[in-house]
MIDRENLO-764264 format. One line per field, with one value per residue: residue number from 1; chain; y, z, x of N, C-alpha, C, O, CB in turn. Coordinates in Angstrom, 2 decimals, padded with zeros to 5 digits. Glycine has a CB too. Layout:
BEGIN
n	c(NUM,...)
chain	c(A,...)
n_py	c(Y,...)
n_pz	c(Z,...)
n_px	c(X,...)
ca_py	c(Y,...)
ca_pz	c(Z,...)
ca_px	c(X,...)
c_py	c(Y,...)
c_pz	c(Z,...)
c_px	c(X,...)
o_py	c(Y,...)
o_pz	c(Z,...)
o_px	c(X,...)
cb_py	c(Y,...)
cb_pz	c(Z,...)
cb_px	c(X,...)
//
This chain:
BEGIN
n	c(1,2,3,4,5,6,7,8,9,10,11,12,13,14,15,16,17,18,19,20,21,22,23,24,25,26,27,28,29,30,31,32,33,34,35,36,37,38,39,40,41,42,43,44,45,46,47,48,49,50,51,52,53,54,55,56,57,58,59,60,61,62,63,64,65,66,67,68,69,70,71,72,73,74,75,76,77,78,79,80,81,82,83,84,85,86,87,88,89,90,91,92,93,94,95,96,97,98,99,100,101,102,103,104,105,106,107,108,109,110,111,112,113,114,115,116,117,118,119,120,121,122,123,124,125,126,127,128,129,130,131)
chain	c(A,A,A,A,A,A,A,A,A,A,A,A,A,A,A,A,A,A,A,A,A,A,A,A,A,A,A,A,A,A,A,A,A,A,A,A,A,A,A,A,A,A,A,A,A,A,A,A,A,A,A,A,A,A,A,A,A,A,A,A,A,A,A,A,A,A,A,A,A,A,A,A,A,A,A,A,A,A,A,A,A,A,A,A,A,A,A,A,A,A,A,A,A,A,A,A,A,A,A,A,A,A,A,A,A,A,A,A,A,A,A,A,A,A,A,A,A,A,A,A,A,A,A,A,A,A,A,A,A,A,A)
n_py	c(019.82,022.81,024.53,022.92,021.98,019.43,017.96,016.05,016.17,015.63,015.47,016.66,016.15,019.17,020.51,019.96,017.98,019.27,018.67,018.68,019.01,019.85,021.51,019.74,017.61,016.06,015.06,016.71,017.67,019.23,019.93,021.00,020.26,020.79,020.78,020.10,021.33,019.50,020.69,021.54,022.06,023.59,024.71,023.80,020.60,019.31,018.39,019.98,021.00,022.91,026.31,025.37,024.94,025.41,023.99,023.79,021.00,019.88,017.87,015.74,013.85,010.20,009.52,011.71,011.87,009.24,010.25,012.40,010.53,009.23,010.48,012.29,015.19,015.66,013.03,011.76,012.38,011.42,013.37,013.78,015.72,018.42,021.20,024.68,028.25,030.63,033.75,034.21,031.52,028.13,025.52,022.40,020.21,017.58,014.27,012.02,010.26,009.33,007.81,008.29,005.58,005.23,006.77,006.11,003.75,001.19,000.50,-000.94,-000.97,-001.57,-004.69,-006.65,-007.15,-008.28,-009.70,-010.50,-013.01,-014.67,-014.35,-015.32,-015.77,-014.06,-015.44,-015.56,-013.98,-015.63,-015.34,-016.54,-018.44,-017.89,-020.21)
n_pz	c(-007.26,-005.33,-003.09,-003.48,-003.22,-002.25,-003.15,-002.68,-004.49,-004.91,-006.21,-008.73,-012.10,-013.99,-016.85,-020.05,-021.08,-022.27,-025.12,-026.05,-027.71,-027.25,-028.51,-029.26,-029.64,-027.32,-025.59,-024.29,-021.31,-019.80,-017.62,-015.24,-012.17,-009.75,-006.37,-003.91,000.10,002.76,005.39,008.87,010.75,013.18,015.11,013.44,013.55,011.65,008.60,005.79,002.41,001.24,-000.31,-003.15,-005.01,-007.52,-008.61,-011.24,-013.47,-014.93,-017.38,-018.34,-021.23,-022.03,-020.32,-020.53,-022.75,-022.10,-019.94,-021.63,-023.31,-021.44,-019.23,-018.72,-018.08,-015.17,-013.93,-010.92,-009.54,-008.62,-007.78,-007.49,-007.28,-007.59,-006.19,-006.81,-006.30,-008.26,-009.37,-007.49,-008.25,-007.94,-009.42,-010.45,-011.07,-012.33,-010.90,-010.93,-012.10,-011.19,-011.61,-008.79,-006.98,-004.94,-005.04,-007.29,-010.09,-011.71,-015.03,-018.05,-021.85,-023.63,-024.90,-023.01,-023.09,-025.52,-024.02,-021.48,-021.01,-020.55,-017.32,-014.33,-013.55,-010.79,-007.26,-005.74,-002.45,000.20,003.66,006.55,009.25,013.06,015.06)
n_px	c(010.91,010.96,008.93,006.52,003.39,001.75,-001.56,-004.70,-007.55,-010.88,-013.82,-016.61,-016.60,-016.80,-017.84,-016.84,-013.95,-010.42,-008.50,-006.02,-002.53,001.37,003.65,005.85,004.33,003.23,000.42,-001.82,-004.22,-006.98,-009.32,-012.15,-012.84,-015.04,-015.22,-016.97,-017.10,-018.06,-019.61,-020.20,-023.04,-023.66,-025.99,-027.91,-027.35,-026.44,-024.73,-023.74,-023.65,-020.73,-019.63,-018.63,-015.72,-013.90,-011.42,-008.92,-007.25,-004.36,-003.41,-000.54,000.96,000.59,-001.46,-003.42,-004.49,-005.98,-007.51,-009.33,-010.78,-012.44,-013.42,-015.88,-019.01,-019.58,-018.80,-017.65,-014.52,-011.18,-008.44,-004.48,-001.82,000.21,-000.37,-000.90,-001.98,-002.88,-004.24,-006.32,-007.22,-007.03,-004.94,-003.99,-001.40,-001.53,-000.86,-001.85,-005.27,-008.57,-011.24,-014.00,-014.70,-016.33,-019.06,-019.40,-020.71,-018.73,-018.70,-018.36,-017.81,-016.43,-014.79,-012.08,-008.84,-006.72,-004.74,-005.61,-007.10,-005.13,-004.81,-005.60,-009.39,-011.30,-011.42,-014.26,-014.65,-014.97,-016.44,-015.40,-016.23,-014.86,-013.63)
ca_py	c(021.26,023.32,025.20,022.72,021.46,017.66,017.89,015.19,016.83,015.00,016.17,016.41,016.82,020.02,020.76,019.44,017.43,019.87,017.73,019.70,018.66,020.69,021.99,018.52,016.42,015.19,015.62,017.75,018.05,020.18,019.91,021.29,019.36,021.08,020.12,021.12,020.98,019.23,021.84,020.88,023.11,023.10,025.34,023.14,019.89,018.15,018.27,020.54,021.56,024.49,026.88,024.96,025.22,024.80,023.18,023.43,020.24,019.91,016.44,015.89,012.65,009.39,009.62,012.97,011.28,008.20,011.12,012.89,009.56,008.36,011.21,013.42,015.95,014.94,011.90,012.32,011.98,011.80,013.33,014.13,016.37,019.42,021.72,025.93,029.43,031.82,035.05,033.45,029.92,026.73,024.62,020.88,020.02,016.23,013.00,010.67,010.40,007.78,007.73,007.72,004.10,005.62,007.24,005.42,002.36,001.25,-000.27,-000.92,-001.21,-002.55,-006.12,-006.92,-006.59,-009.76,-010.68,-010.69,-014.06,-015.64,-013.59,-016.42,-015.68,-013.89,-016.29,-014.97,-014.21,-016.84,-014.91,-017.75,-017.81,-017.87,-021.23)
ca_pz	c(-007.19,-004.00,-002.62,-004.60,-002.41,-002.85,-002.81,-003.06,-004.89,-004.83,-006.45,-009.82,-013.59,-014.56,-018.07,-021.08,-021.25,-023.36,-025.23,-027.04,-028.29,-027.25,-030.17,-029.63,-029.96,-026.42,-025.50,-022.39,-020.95,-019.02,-017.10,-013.87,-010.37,-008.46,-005.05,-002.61,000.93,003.75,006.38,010.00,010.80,014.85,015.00,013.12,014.14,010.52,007.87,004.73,001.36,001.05,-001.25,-004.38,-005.17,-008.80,-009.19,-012.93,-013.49,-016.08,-017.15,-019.72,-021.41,-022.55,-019.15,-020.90,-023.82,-021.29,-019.59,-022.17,-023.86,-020.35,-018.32,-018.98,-017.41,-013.93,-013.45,-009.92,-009.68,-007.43,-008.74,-006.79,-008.13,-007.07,-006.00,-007.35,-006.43,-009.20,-009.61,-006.78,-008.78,-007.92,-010.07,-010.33,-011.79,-011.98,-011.61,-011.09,-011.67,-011.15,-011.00,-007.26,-007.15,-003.42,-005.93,-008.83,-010.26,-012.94,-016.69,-019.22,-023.12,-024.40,-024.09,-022.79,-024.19,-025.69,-022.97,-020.25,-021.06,-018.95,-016.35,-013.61,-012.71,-009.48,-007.07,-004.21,-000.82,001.25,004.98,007.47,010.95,013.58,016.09)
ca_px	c(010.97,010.60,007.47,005.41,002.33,000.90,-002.64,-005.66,-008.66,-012.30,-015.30,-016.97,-015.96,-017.76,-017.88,-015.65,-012.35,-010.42,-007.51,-004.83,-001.27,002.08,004.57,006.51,003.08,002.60,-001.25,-002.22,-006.00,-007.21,-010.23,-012.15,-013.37,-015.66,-014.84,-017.72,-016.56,-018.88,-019.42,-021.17,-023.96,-023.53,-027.45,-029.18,-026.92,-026.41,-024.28,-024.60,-022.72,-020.16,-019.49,-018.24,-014.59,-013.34,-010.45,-008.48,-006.29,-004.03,-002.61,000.10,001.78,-000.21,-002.45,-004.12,-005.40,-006.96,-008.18,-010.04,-011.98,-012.89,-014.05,-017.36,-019.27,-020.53,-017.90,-016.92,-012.89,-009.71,-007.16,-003.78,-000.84,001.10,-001.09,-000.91,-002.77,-002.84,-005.43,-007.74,-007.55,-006.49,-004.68,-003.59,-000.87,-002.62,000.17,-003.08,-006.48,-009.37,-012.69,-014.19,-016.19,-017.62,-019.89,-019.79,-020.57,-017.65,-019.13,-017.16,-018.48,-015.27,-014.22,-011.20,-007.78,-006.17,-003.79,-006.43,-007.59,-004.34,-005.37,-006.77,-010.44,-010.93,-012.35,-014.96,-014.28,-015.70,-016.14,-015.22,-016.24,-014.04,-014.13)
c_py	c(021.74,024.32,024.28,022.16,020.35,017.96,016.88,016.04,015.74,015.78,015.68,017.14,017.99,020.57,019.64,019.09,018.35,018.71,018.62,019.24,020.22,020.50,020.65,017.14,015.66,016.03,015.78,018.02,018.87,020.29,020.51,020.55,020.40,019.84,021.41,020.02,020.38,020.21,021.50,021.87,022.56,023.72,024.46,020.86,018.42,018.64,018.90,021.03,022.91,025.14,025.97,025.68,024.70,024.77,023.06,022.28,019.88,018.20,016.61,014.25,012.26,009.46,010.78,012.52,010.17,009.17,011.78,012.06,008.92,009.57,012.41,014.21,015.53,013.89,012.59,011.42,012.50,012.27,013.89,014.87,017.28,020.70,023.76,026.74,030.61,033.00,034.63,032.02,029.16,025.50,023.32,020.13,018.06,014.59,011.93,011.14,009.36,008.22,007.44,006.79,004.20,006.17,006.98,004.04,001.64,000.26,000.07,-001.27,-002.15,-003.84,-005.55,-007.11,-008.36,-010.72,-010.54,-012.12,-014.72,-014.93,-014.71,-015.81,-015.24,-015.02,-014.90,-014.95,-014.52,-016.07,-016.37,-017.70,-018.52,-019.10,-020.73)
c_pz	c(-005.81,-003.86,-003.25,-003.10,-002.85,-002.36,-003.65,-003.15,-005.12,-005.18,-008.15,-011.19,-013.85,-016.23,-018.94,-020.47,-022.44,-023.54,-026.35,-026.90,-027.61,-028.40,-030.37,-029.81,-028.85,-025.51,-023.85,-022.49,-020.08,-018.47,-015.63,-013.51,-010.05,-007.41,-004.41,-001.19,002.11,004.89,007.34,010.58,012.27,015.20,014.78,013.53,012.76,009.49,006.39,003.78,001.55,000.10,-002.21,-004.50,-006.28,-008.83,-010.91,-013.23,-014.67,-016.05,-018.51,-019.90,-022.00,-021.64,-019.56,-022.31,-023.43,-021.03,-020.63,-023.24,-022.66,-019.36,-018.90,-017.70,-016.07,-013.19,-011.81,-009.79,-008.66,-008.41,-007.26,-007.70,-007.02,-007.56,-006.13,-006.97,-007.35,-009.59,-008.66,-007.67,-008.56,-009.22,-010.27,-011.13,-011.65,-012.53,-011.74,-011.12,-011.91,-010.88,-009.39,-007.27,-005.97,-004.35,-007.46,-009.16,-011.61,-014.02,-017.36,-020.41,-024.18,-024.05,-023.84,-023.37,-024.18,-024.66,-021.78,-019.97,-019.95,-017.95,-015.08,-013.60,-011.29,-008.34,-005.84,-003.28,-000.43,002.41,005.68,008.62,011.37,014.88,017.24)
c_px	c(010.57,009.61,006.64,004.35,001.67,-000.79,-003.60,-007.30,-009.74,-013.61,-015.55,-016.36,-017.11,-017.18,-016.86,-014.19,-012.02,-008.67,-006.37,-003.34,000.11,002.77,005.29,005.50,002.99,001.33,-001.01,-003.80,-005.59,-008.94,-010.81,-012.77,-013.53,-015.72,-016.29,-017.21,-017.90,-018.60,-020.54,-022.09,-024.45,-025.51,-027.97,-028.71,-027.03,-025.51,-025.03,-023.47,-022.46,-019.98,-018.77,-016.56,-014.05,-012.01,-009.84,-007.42,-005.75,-003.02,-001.49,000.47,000.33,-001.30,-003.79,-004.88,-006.25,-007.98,-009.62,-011.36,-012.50,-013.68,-015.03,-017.49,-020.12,-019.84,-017.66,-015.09,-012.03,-008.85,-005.96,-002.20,-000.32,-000.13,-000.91,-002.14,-002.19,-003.82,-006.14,-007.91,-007.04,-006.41,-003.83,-002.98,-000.87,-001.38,-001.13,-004.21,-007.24,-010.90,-013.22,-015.13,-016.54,-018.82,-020.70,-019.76,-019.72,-018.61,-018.25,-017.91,-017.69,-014.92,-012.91,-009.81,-007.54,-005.37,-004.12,-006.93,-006.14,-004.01,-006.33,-008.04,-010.57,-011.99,-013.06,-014.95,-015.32,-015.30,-016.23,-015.66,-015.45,-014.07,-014.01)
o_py	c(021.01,025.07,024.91,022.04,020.40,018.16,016.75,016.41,014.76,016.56,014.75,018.25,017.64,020.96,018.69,019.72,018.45,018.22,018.94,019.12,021.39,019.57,020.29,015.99,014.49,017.14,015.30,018.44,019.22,020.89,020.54,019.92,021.18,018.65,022.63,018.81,021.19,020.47,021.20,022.80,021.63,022.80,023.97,020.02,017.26,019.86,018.64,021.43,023.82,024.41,025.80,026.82,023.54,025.83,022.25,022.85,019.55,017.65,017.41,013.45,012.97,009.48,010.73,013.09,009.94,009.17,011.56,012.56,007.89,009.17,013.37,014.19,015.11,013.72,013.80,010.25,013.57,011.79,014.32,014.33,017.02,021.01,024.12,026.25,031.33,032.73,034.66,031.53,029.32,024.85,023.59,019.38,017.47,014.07,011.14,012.16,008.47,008.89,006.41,007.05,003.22,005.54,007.28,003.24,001.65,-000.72,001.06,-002.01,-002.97,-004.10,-004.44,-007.27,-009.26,-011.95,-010.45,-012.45,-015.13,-014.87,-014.77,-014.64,-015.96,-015.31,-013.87,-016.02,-013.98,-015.91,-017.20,-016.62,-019.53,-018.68,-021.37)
o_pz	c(-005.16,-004.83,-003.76,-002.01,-003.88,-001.18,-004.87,-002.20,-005.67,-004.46,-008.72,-011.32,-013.91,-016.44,-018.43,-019.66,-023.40,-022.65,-027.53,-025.73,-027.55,-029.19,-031.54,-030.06,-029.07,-024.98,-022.87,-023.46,-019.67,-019.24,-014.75,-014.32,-009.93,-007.48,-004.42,-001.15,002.14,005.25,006.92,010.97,012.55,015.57,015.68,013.70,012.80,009.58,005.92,004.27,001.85,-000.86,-001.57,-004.08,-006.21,-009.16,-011.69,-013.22,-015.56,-015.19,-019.44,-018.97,-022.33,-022.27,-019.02,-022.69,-024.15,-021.59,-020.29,-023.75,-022.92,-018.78,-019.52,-016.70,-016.14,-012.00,-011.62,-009.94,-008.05,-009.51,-006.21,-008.69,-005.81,-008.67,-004.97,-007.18,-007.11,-010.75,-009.19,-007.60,-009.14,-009.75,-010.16,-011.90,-010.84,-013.62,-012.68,-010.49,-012.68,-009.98,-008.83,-007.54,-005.60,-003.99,-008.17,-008.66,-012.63,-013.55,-017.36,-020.13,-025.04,-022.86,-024.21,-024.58,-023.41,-024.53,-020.90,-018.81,-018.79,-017.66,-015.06,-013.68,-010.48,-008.64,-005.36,-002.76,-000.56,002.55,005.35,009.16,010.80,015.84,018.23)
o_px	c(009.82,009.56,005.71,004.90,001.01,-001.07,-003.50,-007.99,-009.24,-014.23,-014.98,-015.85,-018.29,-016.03,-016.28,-013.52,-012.77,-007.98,-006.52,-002.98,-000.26,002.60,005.42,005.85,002.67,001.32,-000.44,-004.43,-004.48,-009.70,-009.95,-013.45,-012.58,-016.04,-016.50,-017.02,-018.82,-017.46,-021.65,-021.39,-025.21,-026.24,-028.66,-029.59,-027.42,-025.62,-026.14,-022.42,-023.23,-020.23,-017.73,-016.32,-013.66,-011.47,-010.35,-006.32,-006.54,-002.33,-001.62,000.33,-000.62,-002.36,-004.90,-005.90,-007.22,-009.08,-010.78,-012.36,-013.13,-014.69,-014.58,-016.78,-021.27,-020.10,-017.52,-014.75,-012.06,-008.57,-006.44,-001.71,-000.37,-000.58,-000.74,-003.25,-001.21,-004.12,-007.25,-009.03,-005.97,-007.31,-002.63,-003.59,-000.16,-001.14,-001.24,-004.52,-006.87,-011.41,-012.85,-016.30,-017.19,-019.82,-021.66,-018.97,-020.40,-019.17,-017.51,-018.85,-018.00,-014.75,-012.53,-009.93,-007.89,-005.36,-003.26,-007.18,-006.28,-002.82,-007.56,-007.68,-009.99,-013.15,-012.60,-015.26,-016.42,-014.09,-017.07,-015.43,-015.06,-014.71,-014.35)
cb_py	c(021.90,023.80,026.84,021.25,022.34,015.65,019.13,013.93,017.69,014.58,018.26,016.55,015.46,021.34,022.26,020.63,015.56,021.94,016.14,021.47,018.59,020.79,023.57,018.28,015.34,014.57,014.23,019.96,016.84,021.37,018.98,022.36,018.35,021.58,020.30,021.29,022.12,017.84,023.43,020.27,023.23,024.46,026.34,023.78,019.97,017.81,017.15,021.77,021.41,024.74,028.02,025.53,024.96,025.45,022.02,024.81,019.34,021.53,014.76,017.09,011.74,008.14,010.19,014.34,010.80,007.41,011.96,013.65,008.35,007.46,011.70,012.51,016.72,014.18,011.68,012.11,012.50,010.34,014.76,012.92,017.15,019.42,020.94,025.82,029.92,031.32,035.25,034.60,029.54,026.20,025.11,020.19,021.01,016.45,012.23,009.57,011.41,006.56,006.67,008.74,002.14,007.30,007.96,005.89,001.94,000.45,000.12,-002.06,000.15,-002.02,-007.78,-007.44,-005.16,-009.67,-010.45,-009.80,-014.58,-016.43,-012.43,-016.85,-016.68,-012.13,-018.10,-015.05,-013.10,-018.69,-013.69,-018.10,-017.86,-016.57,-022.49)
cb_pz	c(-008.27,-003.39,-003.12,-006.28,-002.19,-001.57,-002.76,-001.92,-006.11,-003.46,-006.20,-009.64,-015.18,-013.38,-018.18,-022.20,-021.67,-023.27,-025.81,-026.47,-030.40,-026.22,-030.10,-028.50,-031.22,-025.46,-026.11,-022.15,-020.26,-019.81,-017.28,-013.38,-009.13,-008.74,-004.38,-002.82,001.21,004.12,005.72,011.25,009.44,016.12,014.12,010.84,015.63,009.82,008.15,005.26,000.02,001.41,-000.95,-005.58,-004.23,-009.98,-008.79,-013.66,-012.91,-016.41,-017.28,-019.77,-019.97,-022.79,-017.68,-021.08,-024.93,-019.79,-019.30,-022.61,-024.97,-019.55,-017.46,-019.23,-018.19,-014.51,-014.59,-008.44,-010.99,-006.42,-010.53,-005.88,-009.55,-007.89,-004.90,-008.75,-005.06,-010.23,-011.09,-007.00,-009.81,-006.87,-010.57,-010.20,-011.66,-013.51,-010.34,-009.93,-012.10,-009.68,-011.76,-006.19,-007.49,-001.92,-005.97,-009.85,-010.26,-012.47,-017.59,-018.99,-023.75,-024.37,-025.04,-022.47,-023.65,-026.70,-022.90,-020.32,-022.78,-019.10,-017.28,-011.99,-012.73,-009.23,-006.52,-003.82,000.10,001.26,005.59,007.69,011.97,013.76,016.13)
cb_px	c(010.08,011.67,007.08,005.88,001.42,001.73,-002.98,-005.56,-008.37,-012.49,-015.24,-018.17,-015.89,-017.98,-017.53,-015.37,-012.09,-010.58,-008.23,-004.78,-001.70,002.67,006.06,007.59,003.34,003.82,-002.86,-001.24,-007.25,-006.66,-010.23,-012.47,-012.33,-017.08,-012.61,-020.11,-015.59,-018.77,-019.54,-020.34,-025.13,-021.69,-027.86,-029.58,-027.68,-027.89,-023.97,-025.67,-023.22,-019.11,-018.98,-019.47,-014.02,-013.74,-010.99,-007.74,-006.55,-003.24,-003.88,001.59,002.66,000.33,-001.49,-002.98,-004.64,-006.35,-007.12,-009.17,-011.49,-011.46,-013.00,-019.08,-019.71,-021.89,-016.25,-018.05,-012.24,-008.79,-007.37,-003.76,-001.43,002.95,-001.34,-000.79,-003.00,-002.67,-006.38,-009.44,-007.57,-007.30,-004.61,-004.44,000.26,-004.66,001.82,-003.23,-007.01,-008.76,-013.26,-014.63,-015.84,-017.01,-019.35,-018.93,-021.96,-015.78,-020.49,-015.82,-018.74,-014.03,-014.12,-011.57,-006.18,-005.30,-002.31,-007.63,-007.96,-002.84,-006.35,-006.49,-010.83,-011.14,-011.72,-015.67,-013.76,-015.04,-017.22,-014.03,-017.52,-013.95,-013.51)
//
């Protein structure tokens, strides 16, 4: 579609995953990212948080039901989509999203799915030095 804008959003889940069904039964969330912006404070000569910027992102398909059992309040997340201003709001029409592991540390509670087992083992990078 034309005028659309690609934008990469970064910040935190604030409040509820909301998870709701359309009339043909494929699930859509809807969630906000606060994005606060880093802003350089030349006076005092350090780095300091900006005004907060909420972000509303809406997901649809099977990705929107991952979405809504995987992400809580506080998660920090990438998401990237086609990017919308409406009333003063920004909204995100969301093709991906992921947890940011600069911030976070990934656990998992669930084992592993069945057809992970023939999956090799990853081995460890060995750093080499150089002769």
């Amino acid at each position: 579609m034309s005028g659309e804008t690609a934008a990469v959003v970064r910040g935190r889940v604030y409040g509820t995953v909301q998870l709701r069904h359309t009339e043909r039964g494929t699930p859509a969330a809807r969630f906000t990212v606060m994005q606060v912006p880093r802003e350089y404070d030349r006076a005092r000569g350090q780095w300091r948080d900006g005004e907060p910027v909420p972000v509303i992102c809406t997901v649809t398909g099977p990705l929107a039901r991952h979405i809504a059992e995987c992400l809580t309040d506080a998660v920090h997340v990438i998401a990237t989509g086609n990017v919308a201003l409406r009333d003063n709001v920004l909204y995100l029409d969301s093709a991906q999203v992921g947890v940011d592991l600069a911030t976070t540390s990934p656990t998992s509670t669930t084992p592993c799915p069945p057809s992970w087992p023939d999956v090799p083992p990853l081995r460890p990078h060995v750093r080499r030095s150089r002769p």
